[in-house]
N, C-alpha and C positions, 0 to 999 in steps of 0.2 A: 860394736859389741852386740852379739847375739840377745835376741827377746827369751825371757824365762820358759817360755812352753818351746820356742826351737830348743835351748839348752834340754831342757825335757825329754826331748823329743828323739833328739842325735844319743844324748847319752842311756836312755833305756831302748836303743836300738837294737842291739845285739839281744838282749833280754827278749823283745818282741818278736826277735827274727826265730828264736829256737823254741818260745809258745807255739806262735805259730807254726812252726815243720815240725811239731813233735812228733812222733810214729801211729800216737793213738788218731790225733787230729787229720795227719795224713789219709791213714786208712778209715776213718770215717769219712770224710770229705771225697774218697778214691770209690766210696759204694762197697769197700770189703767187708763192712761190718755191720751187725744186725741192728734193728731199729731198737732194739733190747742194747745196744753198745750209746746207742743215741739220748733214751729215756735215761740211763744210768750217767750222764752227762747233765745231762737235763736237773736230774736230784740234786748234784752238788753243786751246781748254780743258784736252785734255790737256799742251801745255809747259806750262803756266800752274801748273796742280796739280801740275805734276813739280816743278818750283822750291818750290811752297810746302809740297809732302808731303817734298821731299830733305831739305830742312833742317829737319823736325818732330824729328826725332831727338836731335840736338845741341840741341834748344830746349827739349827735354822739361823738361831739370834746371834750364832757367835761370829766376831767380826772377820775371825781369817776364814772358814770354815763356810759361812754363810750364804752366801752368792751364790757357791756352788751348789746349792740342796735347791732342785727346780723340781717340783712335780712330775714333770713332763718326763721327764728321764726314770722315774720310778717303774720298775722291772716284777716287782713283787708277785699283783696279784694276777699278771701275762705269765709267768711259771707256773701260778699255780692252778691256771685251764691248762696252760698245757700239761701239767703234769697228772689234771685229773683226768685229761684226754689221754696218756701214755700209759698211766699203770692204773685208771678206774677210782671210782669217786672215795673210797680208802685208802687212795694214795699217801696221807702223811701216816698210817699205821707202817707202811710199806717202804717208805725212804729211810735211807742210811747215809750218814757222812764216812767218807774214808778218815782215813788217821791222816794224809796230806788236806783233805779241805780242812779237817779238824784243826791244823796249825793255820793256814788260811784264813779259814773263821776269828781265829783266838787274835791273831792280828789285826784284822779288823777292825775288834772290837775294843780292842787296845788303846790303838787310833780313837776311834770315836771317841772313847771316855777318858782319855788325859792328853792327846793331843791332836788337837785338827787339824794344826798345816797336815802330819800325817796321813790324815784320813783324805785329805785331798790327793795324795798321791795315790791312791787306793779307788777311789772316786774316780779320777782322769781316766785311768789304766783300764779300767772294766767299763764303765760308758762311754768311753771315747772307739772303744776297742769294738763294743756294741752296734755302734751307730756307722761304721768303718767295715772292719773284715765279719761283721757279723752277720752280714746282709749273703755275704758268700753261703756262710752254712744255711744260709735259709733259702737259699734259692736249692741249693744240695739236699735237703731235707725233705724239700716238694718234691722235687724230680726223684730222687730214692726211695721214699717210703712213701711218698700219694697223698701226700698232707694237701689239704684242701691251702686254695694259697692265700698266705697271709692270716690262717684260720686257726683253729686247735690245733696245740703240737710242734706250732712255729709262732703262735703270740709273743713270745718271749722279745724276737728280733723283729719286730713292728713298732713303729712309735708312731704311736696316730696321732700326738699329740705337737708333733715337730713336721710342719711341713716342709722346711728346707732343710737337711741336715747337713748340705755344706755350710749354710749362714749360723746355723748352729752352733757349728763347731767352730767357726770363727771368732763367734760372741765367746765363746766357752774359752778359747785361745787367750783372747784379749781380760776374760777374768784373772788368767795366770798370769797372763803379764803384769796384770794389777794387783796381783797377791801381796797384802801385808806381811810383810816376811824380807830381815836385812839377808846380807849374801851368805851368812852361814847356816841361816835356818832352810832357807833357800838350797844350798848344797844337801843339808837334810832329808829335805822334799827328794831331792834327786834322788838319792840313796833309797830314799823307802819306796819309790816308786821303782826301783830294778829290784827290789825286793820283792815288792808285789806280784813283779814280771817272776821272780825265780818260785815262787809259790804255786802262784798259775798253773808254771810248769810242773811244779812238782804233781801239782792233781791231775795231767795229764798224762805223767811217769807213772802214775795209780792205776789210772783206768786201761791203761795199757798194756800192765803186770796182768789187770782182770780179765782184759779183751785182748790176750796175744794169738795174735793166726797161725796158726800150726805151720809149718816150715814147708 
């Protein structure tokens, strides 16, 4: 019988396969698009980690939820050099959530505050996602727009605080295996975690509407 983070893993597959190849993500990642298509990515990552870093606190103590809330993985205030490095030190007069992070956000927040297995599927998706294919857009972010490396602008996908992130993720693996949770709260998890993936997506069906390249 498959371990809970392979089931995890295979079945929000498809969900990660089409965040990932979205058109917006493509043509940012391809260099077609302005470092103004980059910072406006950059924004709604920060509501996104504001919802899932708000409620890390209250989750700390809780027994299914708990485990997962590590410092080290906190994203927070890496958005917000970069963000004051993109759009200038009035950045947060200046960011805007779409109406897709807005539904994004409101689930997260959801999660946090009435259900935690939940928020772990929410948790897994966007840290794991981070520490994995995230390293790509940062290497693409240097090389396109001149970002000092590893510096303002690309703090976001740095974790100074994790020096192995294969062993990382491993440990991280072996939490879900360990996740308190019988097989249908379990099947749950799964669900909210393709959820998560179809959210994702949706924010990057947004910025795509915003940032489409003329034909």
């Amino acid at each position: 019988m498959d371990s809970f983070s392979t089931v995890i893993r295979t079945a929000s597959h498809e969900q990660h396969m089409e965040a990932e190849t979205s058109t917006f993500m493509s043509d940012l990642l391809g260099g077609r698009l302005g470092v103004d298509a980059y910072a406006r990515y950059t924004e709604q990552l920060w509501f996104v980690y504001e919802a899932l870093e708000a409620g890390a606190e209250k989750l700390a103590s809780d027994p299914v939820a708990g485990p997962f809330i590590r410092p080290e993985l906190f994203r927070l205030s890496a958005l917000e050099r970069d963000l004051a490095h993109l759009r200038g030190p009035d950045w947060r007069a200046r960011v805007s959530a779409l109406p897709a992070t807005g539904a994004y956000v409101e689930r997260v927040r959801e999660c946090a505050e009435r259900w935690p297995a939940g928020y772990i599927a929410h948790h897994y998706t966007r840290y794991l996602g981070d520490l994995s294919g995230g390293q790509i857009i940062r290497d693409k972010a240097e090389k396109t727009w001149g970002f000092e490396k590893k510096g303002d602008g690309v703090r976001f996908y740095v974790f100074e605080e994790i020096g192995n992130p294969a062993a990382f993720k491993r440990g991280y693996r072996e939490l879900l295996d360990a996740v308190r949770a019988d097989d249908l709260e379990k099947q749950r998890i799964v669900a909210e975690c393709k959820k998560a993936f179809a959210l994702n997506t949706g924010v990057f069906r947004a910025l795509g509407e915003e940032f489409r390249l003329s034909a």
